[in-house]
C-alpha positions as CSV (number, residue, x, y, z in Angstrom):
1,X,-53.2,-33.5,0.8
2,X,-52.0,-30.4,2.6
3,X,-51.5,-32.3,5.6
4,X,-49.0,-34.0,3.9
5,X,-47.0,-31.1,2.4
6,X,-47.1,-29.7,5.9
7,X,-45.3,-32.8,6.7
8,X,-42.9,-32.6,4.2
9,X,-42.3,-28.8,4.9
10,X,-41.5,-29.4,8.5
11,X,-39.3,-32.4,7.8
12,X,-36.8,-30.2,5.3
13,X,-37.0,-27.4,8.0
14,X,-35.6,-30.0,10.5
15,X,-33.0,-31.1,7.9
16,X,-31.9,-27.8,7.1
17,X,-31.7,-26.9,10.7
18,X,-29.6,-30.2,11.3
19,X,-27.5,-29.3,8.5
20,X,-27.0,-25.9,9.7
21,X,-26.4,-27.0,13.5
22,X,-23.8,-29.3,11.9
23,X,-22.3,-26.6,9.7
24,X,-21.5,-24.3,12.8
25,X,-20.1,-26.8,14.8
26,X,-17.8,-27.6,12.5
27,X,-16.7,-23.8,12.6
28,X,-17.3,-22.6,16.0
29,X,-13.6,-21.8,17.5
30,X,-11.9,-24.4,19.2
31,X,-11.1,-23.8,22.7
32,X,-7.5,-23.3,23.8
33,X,-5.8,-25.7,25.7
34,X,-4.0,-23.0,28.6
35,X,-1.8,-23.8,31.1
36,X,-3.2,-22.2,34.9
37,X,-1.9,-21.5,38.0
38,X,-3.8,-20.9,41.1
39,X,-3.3,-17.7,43.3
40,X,-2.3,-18.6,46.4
41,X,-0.4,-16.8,49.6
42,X,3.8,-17.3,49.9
43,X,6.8,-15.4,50.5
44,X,7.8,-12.6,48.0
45,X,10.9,-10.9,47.4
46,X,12.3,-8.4,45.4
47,X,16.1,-9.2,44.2
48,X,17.9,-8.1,41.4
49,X,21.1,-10.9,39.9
50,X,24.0,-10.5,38.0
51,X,24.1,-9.5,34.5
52,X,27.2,-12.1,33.1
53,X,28.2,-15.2,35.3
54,X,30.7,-14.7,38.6
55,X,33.5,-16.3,39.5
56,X,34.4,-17.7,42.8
57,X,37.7,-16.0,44.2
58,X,40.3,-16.5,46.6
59,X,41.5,-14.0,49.3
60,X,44.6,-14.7,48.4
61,X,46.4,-15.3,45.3
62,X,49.7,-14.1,43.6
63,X,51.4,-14.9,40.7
64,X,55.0,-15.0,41.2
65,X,57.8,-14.6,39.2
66,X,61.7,-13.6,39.4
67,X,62.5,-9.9,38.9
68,X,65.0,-11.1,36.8
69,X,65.4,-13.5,33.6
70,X,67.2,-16.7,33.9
71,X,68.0,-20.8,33.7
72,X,65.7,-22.3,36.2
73,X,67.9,-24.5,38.5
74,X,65.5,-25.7,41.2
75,X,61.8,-26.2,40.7
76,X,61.2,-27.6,44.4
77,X,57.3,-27.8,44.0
78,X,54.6,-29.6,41.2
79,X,51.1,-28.2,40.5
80,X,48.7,-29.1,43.2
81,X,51.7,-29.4,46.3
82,X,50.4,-27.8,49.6
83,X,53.1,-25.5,50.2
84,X,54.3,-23.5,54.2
85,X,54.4,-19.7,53.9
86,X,58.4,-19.3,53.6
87,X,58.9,-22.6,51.3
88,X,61.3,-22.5,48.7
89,X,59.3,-22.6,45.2
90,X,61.9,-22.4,42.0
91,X,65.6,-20.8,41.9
92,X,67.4,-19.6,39.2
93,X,71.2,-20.1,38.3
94,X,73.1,-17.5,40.3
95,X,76.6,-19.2,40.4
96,X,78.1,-15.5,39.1
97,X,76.5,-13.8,42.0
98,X,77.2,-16.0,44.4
99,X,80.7,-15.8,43.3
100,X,79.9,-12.2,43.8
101,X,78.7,-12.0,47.1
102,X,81.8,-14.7,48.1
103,X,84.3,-11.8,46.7
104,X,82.7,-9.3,49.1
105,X,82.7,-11.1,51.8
106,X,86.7,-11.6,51.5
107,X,86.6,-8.1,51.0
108,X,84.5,-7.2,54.0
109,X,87.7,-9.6,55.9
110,X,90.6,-7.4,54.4
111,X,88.7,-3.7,55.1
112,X,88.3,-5.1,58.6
113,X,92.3,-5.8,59.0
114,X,92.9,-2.7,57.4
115,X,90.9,-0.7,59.8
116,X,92.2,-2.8,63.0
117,X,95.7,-1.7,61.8
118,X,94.7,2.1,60.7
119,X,92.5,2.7,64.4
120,X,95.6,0.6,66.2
121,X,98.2,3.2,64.7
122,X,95.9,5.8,64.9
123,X,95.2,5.8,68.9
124,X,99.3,5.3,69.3
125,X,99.8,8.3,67.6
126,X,97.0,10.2,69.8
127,X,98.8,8.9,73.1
128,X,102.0,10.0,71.6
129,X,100.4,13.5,70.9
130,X,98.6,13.7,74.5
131,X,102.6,13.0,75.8
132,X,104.3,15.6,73.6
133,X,101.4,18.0,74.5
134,X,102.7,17.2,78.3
135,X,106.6,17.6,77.5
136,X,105.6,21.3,75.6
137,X,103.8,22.1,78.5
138,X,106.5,21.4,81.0
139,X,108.8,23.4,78.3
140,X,110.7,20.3,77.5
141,X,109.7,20.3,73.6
142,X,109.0,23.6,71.1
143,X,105.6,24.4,69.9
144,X,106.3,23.4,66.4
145,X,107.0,19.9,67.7
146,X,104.0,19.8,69.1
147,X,101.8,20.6,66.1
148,X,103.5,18.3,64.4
149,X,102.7,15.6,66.6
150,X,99.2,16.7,67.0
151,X,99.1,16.9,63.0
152,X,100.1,13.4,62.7
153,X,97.8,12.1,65.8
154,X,94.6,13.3,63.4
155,X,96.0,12.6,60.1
156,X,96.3,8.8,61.6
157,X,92.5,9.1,63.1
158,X,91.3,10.5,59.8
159,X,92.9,6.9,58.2
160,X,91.1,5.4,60.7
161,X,87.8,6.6,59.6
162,X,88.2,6.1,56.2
163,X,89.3,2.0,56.9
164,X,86.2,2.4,58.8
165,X,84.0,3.4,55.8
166,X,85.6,1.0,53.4
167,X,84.4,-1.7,56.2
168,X,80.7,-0.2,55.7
169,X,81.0,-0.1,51.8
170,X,82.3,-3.7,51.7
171,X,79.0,-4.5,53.9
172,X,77.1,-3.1,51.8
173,X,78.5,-4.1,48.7
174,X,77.9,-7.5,49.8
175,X,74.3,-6.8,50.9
176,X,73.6,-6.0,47.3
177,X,74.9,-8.9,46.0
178,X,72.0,-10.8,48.3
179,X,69.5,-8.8,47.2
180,X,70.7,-9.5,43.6
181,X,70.7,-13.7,45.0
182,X,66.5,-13.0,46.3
183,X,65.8,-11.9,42.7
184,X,66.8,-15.4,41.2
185,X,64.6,-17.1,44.3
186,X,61.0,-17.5,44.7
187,X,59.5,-18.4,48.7
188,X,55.8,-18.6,49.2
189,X,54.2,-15.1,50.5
190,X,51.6,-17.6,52.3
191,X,50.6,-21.0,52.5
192,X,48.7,-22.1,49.8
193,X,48.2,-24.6,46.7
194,X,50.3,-24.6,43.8
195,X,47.9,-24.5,40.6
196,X,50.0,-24.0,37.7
197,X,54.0,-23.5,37.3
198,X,55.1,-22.3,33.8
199,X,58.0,-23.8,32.7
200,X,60.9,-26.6,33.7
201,X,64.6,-27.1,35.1
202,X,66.7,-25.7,32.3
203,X,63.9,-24.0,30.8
204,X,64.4,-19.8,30.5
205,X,62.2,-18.2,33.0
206,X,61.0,-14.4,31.8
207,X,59.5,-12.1,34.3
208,X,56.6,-10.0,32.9
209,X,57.7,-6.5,31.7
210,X,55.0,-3.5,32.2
211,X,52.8,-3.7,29.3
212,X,53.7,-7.6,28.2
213,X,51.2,-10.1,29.9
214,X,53.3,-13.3,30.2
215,X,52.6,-15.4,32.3
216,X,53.2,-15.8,35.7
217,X,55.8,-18.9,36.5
218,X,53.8,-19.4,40.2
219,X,50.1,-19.4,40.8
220,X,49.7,-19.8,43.9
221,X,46.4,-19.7,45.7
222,X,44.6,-20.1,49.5
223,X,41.7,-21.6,48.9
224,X,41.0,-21.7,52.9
225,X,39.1,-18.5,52.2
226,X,36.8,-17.4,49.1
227,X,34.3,-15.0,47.8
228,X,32.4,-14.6,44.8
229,X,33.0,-11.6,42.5
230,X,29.9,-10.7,40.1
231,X,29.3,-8.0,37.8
232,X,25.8,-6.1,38.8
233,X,24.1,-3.8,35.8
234,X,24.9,-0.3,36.5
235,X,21.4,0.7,36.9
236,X,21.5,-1.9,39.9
237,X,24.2,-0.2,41.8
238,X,22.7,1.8,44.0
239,X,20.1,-0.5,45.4
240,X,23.4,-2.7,46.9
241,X,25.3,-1.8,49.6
242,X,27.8,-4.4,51.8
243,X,26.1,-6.2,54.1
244,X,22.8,-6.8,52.1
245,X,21.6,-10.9,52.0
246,X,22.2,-12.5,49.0
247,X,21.9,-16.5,47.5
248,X,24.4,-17.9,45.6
249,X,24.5,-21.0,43.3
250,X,27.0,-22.9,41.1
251,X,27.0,-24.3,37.7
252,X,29.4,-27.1,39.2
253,X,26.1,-27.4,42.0
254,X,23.0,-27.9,39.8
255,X,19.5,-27.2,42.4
256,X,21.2,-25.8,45.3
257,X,21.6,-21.9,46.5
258,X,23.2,-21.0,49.4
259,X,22.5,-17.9,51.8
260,X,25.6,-15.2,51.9
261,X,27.0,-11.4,52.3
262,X,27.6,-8.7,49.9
263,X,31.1,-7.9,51.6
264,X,31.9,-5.2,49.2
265,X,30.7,-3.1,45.9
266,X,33.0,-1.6,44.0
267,X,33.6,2.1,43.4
268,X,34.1,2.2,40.0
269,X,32.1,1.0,37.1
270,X,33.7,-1.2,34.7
271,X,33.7,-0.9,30.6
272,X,34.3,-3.4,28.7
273,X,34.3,-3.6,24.9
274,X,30.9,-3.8,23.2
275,X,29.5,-5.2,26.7
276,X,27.3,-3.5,29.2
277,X,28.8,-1.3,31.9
278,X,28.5,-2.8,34.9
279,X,29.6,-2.4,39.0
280,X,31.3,-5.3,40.6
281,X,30.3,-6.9,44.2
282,X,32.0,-9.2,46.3
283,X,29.9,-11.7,48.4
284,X,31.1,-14.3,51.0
285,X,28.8,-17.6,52.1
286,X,28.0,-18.0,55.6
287,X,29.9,-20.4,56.8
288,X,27.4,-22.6,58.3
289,X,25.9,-23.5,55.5
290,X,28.7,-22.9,52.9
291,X,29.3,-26.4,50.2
292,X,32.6,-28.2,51.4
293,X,34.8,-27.3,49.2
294,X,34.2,-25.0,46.4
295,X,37.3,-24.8,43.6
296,X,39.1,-21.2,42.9
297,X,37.3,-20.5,39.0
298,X,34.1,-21.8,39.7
299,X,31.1,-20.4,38.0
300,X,27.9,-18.7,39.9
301,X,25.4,-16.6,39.7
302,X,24.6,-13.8,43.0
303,X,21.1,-12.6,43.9
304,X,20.7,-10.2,46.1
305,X,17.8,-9.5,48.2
306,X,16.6,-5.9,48.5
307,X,13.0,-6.4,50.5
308,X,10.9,-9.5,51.7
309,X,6.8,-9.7,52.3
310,X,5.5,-13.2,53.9
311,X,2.3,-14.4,53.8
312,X,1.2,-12.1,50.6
313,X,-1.4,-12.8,47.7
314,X,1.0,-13.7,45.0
315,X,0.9,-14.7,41.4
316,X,3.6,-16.2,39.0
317,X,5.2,-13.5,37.2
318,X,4.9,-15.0,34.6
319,X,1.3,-14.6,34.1
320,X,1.7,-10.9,34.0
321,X,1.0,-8.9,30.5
322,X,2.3,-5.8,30.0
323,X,0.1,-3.0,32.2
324,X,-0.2,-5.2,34.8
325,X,-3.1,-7.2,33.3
326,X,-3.6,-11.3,33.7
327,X,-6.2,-13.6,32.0
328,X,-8.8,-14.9,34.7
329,X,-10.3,-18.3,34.5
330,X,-13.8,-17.6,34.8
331,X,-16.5,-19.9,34.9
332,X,-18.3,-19.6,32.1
333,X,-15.6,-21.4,30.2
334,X,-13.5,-17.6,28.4
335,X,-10.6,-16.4,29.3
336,X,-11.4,-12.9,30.9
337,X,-9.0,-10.4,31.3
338,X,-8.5,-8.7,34.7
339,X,-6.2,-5.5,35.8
340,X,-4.0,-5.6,38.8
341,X,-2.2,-3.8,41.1
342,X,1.3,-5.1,42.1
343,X,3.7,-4.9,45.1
344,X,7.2,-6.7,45.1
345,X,8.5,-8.7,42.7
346,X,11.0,-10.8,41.3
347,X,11.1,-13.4,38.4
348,X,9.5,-15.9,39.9
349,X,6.5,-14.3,42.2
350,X,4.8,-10.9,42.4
351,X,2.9,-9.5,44.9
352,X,-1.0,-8.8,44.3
353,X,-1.9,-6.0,46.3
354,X,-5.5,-5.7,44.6
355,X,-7.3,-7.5,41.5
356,X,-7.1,-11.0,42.8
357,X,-8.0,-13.0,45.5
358,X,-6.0,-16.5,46.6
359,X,-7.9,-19.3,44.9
360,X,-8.3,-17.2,41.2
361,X,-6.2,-19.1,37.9
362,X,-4.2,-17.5,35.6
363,X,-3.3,-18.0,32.8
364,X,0.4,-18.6,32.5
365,X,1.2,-19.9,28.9
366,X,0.3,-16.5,27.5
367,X,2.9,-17.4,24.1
368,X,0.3,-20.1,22.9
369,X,-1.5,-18.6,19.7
370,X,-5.3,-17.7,20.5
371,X,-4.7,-17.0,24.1
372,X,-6.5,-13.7,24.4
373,X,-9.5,-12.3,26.3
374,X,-13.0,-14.0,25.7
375,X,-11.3,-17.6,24.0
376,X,-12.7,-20.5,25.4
377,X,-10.0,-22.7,26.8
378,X,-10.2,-25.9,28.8
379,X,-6.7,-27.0,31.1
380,X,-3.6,-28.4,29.6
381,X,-3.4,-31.2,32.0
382,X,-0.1,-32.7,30.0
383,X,1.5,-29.5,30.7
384,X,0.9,-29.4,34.0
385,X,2.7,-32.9,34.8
């Protein structure tokens, strides 16, 4: 009999104990699934990259239009002609000053006549003088005969010179009126590409007042030669200087960077309304290795490089907590966590300079809930493809 309640006493044990067994294994903590990333050894560098979007540039580009309002006449060009530096772009009407400059010239004509016959009489009087002179030496002729002759001799040269300044102000009378003619025409400062033309024949052309942004009637651009202009942070601006290395991409290029030159940095920080102030750099693309042809407006983004390390311990940046902490793999299954001490860095890679060794994984998808020191985890494997 005892025997048997021993029996029976040792099997509810066991079924408690099962039950219980089954009870905490239904509540232990599941592990985390965690995305990893081995340490390994690479290239690091520390850059810094625009704060809003750049825009490709060209060396040269004007907007034109006349210094005066008028009719457009001539429109010898369309958007997207290649155009010779000198070429004749748009003209307005000028009949009037044409008709202008016509009347001067006829002018010009008649002051000429005027002085050929004022200087003429004016040296026949001087000889005339020079022989009364003679005859009032030789006592032939009184003095007062003389002055008079002499009188007249310079009252004629005096005409002379004043048909000879009516011939310069007739000149120049007719200069003006071509100067007045080059405000109504537009040539092209330097070959380029014609992108946009504001308005038609017949059409009123305006020029832009101080003040009054109208548009230009001429864009004209050379896109032989480009940069790209992007706005740096402020706080940024004195790490750059010209000739610092940079990579440059394109929205319009998805995947592809391209090695460059900061060319210049601007003296000046710019303010814009409600936006961050920021310092603007100019970089150029080597030419070796610079796309074909890259469009004037373009989109991109510059990063420049301020130091390099090769062949460095280095671990994604984005495994990095704040104080320079990571979660370790370790091989008991947890998530331990692990301080570090850091060297260069940029969004991608950072520099371990002590804390980890090249074949340690970190954790990287630190935003997943339960990801903390001591969780157990096992290896997203569908994240990793």
């Amino acid at each position: 009999m005892p025997s048997i309640l021993i029996r029976r006493l040792v099997i509810a044990l066991l079924v408690l104990g099962l039950a219980g067994a089954v009870v905490w294994w239904s509540k232990r903590p599941k592990p985390i699934a965690v995305v990893l990333a081995e340490v390994g050894q690479g290239r690091v560098e520390s850059s810094i990259a625009n704060t809003r979007a750049g825009t490709v540039e060209a060396c040269m580009r004007t907007k034109l239009s006349a210094t005066m309002g008028g009719r457009i006449e001539i429109l010898a060009v369309k958007e997207g002609d290649q155009v010779k530096k000198g070429q004749l772009l748009m003209k307005l009407w000028n009949d009037d000053q044409q008709a202008q400059s016509t009347l001067a010239m006829t002018q010009v004509e008649t002051a000429r006549k005027r002085q050929i016959e004022a200087c003429t009489v004016a040296a026949n009087a001087e000889r005339e003088s020079q022989r009364q002179t003679d005859l009032f030496k030789q006592g032939f002729i009184s003095s007062s005969r003389d002055e008079q002759v002499r009188a007249e001799a310079q009252a004629r040269r005096a005409g002379c010179e004043a048909a000879s300044a009516d011939v310069t102000q007739t000149l120049a009378r007719v200069a003006a009126t071509r100067v007045e003619q080059k405000r109504t025409v537009l040539y092209a400062p330097f070959a380029g590409t014609v992108a946009k033309i504001v308005g038609e024949v017949g059409e009123y052309s305006t020029p832009s007042p101080p003040g009054v942004p109208t548009p230009p009637a001429i864009d004209l651009i050379d896109g032989t030669c480009v940069f790209v202009r992007a706005p740096m942070d402020e706080v940024d601006a004195p790490k750059i200087s010209a000739g610092q290395t940079v990579r440059i991409s394109f929205d319009a290029l998805p995947k592809q960077s391209f090695p460059g030159t900061v060319r210049r940095v601007a003296p000046y920080v710019s303010a814009l309304e409600k936006q961050a102030r920021t310092v603007d750099i100019e970089a150029t693309l080597d030419p070796g290795t610079a796309p074909p042809r890259l469009l004037v407006g373009y989109s991109a983004d510059v990063e420049v490089i301020l130091a390099v390390r090769e062949n460095v311990v280095r671990v994604p940046t984005s495994a990095l907590q704040e104080g320079n902490r990571v979660l370790v793999a370790a091989s008991d299954g947890t998530l331990q966590e692990r301080r570090i001490k850091t060297g260069l860095a940029n969004w991608e890679f950072t520099e371990v300079l002590e804390g980890l060794v090249a074949g340690d994984r970190v954790v990287t998808s630190l935003e997943r809930e339960g990801v903390k020191t001591g969780a157990a985890f096992v290896v997203d494997d569908k994240a990793k493809k």
